[in-house]
N, C-alpha and C positions, 0 to 999 in steps of 0.2 A: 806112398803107402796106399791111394787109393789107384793105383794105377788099373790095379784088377778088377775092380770093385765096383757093381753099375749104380754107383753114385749119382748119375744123371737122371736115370729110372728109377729113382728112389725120390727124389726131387719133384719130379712129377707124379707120379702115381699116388706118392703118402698122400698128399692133402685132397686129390680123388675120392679114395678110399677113404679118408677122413671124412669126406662129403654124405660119402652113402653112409657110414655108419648115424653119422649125425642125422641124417635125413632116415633111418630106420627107429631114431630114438623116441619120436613121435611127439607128444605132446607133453615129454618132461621137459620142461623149460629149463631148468638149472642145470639137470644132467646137460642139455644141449648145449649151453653156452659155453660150460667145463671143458667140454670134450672140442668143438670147434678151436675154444682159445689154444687147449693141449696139440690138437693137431697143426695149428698156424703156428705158433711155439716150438714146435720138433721140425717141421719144415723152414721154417727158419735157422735152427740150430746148425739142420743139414745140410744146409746149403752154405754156410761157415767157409769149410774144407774145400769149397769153388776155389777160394778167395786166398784160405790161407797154403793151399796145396799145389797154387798156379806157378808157372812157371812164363815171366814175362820179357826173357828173352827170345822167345820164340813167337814166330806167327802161327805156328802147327795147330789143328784143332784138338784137343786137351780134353782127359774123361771119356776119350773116344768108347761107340759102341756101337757092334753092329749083330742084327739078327736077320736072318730069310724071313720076309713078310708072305709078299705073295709073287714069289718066283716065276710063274710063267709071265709076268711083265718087270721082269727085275725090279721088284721093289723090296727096299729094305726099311727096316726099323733100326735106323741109322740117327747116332747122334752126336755131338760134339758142340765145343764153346771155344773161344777165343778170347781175345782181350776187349771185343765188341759186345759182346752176349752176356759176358759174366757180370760184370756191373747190373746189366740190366734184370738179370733172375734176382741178384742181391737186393734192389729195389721193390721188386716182386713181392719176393718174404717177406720184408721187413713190412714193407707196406700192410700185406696181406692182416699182418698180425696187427693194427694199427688200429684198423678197420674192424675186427671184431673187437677190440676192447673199446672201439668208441660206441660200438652197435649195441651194448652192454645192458641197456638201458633203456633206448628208445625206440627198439620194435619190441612191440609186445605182441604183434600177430601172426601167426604163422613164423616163430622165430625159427624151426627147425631148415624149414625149408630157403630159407633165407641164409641164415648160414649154409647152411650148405650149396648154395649158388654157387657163395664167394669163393668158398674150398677147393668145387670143382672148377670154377671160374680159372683160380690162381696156377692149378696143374697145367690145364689147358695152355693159358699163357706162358708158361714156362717151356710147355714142350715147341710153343713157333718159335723162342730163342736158340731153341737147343736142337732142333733138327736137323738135320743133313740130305734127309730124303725130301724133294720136292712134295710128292704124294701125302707122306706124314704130315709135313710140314700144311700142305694145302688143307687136313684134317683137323688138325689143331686149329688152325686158321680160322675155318668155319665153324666148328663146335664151340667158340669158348665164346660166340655169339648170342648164344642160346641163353647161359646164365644172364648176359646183361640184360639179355632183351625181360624175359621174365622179372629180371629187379626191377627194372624200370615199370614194364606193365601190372606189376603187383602193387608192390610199395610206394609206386611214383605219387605225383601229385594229381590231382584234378585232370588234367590236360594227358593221362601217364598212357592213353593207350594209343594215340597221335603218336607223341613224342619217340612211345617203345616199337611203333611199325615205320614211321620216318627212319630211325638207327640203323632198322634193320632191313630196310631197303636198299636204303643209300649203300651202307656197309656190303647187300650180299650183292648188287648186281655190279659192283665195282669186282668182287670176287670173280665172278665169274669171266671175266677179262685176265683172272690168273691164270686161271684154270685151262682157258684154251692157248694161253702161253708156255705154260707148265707141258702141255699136251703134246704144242708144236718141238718144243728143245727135245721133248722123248723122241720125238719122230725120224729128229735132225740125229740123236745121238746115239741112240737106242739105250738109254740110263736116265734113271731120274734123279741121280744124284746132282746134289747142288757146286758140290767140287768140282764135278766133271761138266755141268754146262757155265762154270767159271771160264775152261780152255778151251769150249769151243771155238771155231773161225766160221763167222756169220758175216755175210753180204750187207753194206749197207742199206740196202730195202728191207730186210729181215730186221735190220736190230731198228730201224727209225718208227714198225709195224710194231715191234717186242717192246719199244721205249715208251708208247702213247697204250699199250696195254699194261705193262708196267704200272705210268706214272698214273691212271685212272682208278685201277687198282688201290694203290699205296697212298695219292694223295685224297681219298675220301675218309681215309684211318688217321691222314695225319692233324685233322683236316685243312688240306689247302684251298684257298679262294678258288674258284667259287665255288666247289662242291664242300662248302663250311655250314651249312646251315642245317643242318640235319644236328651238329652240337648244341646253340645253346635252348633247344628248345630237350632237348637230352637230358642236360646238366639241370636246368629248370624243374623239371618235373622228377630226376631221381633221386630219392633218399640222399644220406649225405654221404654215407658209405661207396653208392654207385657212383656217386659224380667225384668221387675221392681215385678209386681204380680206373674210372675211365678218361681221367685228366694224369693221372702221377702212372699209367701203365699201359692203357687202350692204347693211346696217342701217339705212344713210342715204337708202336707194332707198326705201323706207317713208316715211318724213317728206319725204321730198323730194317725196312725191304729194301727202301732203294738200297742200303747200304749193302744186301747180302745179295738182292738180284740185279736192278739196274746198274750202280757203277762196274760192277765187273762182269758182267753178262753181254752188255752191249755199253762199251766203252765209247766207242765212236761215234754212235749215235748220242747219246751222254755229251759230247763234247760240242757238236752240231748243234743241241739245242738247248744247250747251258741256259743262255738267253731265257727262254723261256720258263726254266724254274728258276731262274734268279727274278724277272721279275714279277712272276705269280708269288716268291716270298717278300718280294717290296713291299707287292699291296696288300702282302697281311700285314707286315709289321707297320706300315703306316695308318693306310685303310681302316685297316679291322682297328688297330687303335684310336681310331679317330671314334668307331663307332661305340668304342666301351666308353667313353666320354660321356654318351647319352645317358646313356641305360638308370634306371631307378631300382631294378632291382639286383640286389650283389652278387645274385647266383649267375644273373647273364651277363654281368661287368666281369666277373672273375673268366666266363667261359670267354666273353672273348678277349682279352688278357692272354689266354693259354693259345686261343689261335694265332693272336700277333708275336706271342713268346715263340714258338712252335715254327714262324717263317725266318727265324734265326737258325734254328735247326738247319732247314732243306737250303737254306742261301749259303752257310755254311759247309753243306757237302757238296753243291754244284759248282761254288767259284773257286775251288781247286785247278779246274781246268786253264782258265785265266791268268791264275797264278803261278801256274806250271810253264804255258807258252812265255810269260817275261821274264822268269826265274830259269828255266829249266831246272829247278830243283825239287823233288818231291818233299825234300826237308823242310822246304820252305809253305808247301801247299799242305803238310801234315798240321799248321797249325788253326787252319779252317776247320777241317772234320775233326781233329781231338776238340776244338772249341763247341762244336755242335755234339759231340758226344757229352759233355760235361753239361752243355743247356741241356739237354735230355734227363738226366738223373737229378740235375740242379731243379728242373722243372717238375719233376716228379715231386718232389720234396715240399719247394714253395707252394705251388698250386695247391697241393692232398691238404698243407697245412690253412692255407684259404678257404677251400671249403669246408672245410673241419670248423674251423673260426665261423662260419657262415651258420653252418647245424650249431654249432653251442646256441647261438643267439634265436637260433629259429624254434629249436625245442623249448624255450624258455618263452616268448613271444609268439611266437608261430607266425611272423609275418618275413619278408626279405625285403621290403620296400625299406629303401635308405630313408623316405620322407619319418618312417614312425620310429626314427630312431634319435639321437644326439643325448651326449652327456655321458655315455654309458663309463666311461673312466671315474665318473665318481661314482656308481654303485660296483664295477666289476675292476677295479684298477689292474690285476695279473694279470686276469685275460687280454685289456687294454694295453699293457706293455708287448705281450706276446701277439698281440694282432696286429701293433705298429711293427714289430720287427718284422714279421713276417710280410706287410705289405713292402715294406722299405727293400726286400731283399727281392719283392716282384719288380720294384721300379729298378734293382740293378744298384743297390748299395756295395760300393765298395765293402772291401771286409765280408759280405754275406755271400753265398751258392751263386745269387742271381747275377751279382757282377762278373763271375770270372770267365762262365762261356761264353756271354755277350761280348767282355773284351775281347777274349782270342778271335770270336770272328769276325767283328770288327777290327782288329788290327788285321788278320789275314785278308780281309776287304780292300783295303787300304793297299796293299799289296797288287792287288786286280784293277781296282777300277774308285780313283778319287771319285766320283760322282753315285756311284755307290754306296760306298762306304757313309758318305753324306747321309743321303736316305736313310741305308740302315742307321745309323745314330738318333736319329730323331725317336726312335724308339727309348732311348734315357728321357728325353723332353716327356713326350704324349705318355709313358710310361707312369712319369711322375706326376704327373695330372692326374691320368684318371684314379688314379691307388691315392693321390694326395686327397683328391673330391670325396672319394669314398669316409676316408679315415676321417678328415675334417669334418661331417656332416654326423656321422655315425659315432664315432669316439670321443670327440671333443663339443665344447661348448656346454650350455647349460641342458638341465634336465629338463623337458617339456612333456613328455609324456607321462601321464601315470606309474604307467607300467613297466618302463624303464626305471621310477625310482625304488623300484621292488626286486630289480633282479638281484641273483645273488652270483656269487663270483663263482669261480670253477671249484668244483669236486677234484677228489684225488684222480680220479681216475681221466678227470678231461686234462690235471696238470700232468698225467703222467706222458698223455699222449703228445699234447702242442709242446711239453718237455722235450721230450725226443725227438721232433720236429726240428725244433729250434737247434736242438745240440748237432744237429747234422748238414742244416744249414750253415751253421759258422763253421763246423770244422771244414766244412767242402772248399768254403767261404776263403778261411786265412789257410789252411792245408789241401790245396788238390794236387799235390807229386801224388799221393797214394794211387788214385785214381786214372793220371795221367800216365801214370810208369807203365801203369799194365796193360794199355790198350796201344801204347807204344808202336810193339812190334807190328802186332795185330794191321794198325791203322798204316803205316809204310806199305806191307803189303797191298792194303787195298787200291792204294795208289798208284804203288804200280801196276795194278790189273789195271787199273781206271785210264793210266798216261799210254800204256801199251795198246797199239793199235792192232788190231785183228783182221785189218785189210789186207 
């Protein structure tokens, strides 16, 4: 029913448009909050019919649209999703809306403009899922940088105008390694479509030059070792809301390249130097968790958390190729990338609800140091229940989001390479340490501080939010066929762009 229907541009552009409106609203503060929530509330609604209007036996891109942009360089305003992209808009929304009902309350300055980041923020991000056209897609890319950096250097903390030009350095001159990639496949193809430099046939000195632009590119968004450090000084310093969107949606725009440029773009090169993003994601997932071990404050335990959660992602889309060469199955290497696509959405979910957990107690305290905390389960007991689940399902608790894409790529590990696999597991150990230290020192034991024997337990409006957290965590948790069915098709194709060789 929506076949005709530019449901895709409707998706992006509302909560745009909902931005500026809200940002013309000026300094009604009520009106502004009404209308931001209304317009994250209808873009969420609309983007429903992605999900329930998809069709998941096919890999075709779906909602397709296309307009003449600007013709004498063949560029289109070209769009389309699949079984990769759609989860990830649905994350988006949901999130989106998440984030102003938690923001409800605790910016009091300059709310309009604030809201309205996140709104244009959320478009912006939706339109690099859904593009088709390289050029578009390179536009979105860049633009929806702008909102973060500005939340960060607004709203942030003490440290916010470091933190907001570190982001946005790191982030644009990685871009611009797209951009002369983007430029050269024009060159080779005469199209900036993203479909058509899928079929290109590239020279292996081409794609190994394309692959280290690429991956420079994509892994400072994901962020991979060593260009990771421009995050927790990020997450540090931004609001709760910013470090919410740029851990459960930033993060995924990074993996979400390799998966739409590098594995099918340059396949061969991709397979050449697997090695090498297998083990830049070892030593996140060990490394970077060794280093969240330290840390005293929760905002930079949690951020790196999400970098060593995050090298599950990229080791899961690389050791396909491994698994391909001792299987010769693509069915069999389908369960690495659908595993990494479910830690993507799973991590969306856990993380947003961590730092959410982090703001409840900051707003109320205004400190993140673990030392001026312990006891809090006997003045806040819900929030305490809901902030053990939540960590439990960052260490990779059966039954929860966080255990099930973990296992898929560790079992599809296991598949490739026993000494691997090893490695990657150690991430359940260091995992459950550092979330265990955390929780142990903060949530439990006796009351020593003052101030902690004064908090008060969650509002409606904070149970409504780590509510909905939680209810999406378990069901991802004990039900991921929903999720899994429909990226199905999607994810075989990409396979075999990825196993097919273009020499």
């Amino acid at each position: 029913m929506f076949s005709d229907f530019p449901l895709l541009s409707l998706v992006i552009w509302l909560p745009i448009i909902g931005g500026l409106l809200v940002l013309a609203a000026g300094k009604n503060d009520v009106l502004v909050r009404w209308l931001a929530l209304a317009f994250a509330l209808l873009t969420f609604l609309v983007s429903l019919p992605l999900y329930t209007g998809f069709d998941s036996s096919t890999y075709q891109m779906q909602f397709a649209e296309s307009a003449s942009w600007v013709p004498t360089f063949n560029i289109h305003y070209s769009l389309g999703i699949d079984g990769i992209s759609m989860p990830l808009i649905l994350l988006t929304t949901f999130t989106t809306v998440l984030v102003v009902i938690a923001s409800w309350e605790v910016i009091q300055r300059r709310v309009s403009q604030y809201m309205a980041a996140f709104l244009i923020m959320e478009g912006l991000m939706i339109g690099v899922f859904c593009a088709l056209d390289a050029v578009l897609f390179y536009v979105f890319w860049e633009f929806m940088l702008l909102p973060m950096f500005l939340i960060i250097g607004i709203w942030g903390g003490q440290r916010r105008v470091y933190a907001a030009i570190k982001f946005f350095l790191y982030t644009f001159l990685g871009s611009v390694l797209l951009l002369v990639a983007i430029l050269y496949l024009y060159f080779q193809s005469g199209s900036f479509s993203i479909l058509d430099f899928h079929d290109m046939r590239l020279s292996m000195n081409a794609q190994i030059v394309l692959f280290f632009a690429f991956l420079l590119a994509f892994a400072v968004k994901v962020p991979m070792w060593p260009v990771h450090t421009w995050l927790p000084d990020a997450h540090v310093e931004a609001p709760t809301g910013g470090s919410v969107i740029l851990a459960a949606i930033m993060l995924k725009l990074g993996a979400y390249g390799f998966v739409r440029f590098m594995l099918p773009i340059v396949p061969d090169a991709s397979r050449e130097l697997d090695w090498l993003i297998i083990l830049l994601s070892l030593i996140a997932v060990v490394y970077i968790a060794m280093v969240a071990l330290v840390q005293e404050d929760m905002k930079k335990l949690i951020a790196y958390s999400s970098i060593s959660h995050m090298g599950f992602v990229t080791l899961g889309l690389f050791v396909v190729f491994n698994i391909f060469e001792k299987t010769n199955s693509v069915a069999g290497a389908a369960m690495g990338v659908e595993g990494a696509l479910v830690q993507m959405i799973s991590h969306g979910f856990v993380s947003g609800a961590l730092f959410l957990c982090v703001g409840v107690m900051y707003d109320r305290m205004h400190s993140r140091n673990i030392s001026d905390y312990g006891g809090v389960v006997n003045t806040m007991p819900v929030f305490s229940g809901l902030m053990v689940f939540f960590a439990m399902a960052n260490a990779g608790l059966p039954g929860t989001s966080g255990f099930v894409g973990e296992f898929m790529v560790i079992l599809a590990t296991f598949k490739a390479n026993f000494w691997v696999a090893v490695l990657a597991s150690t991430t359940l150990v260091l995992g459950a340490a550092y979330t265990l230290w955390m929780v142990k020192r903060v949530i439990f034991g006796k009351v020593t501080n003052p101030q902690v024997a004064e908090l008060k337990d969650l509002n409606a409006r904070e149970t409504l939010v780590l509510g909905s957290l939680a209810v999406m965590v378990l069901l991802l948790g004990l039900w991921p066929a929903p999720l899994i069915d429909v990226m199905h098709a999607s994810v075989g194709h990409l396979l075999e762009q990825a196993v097919r060789s273009k020499l």
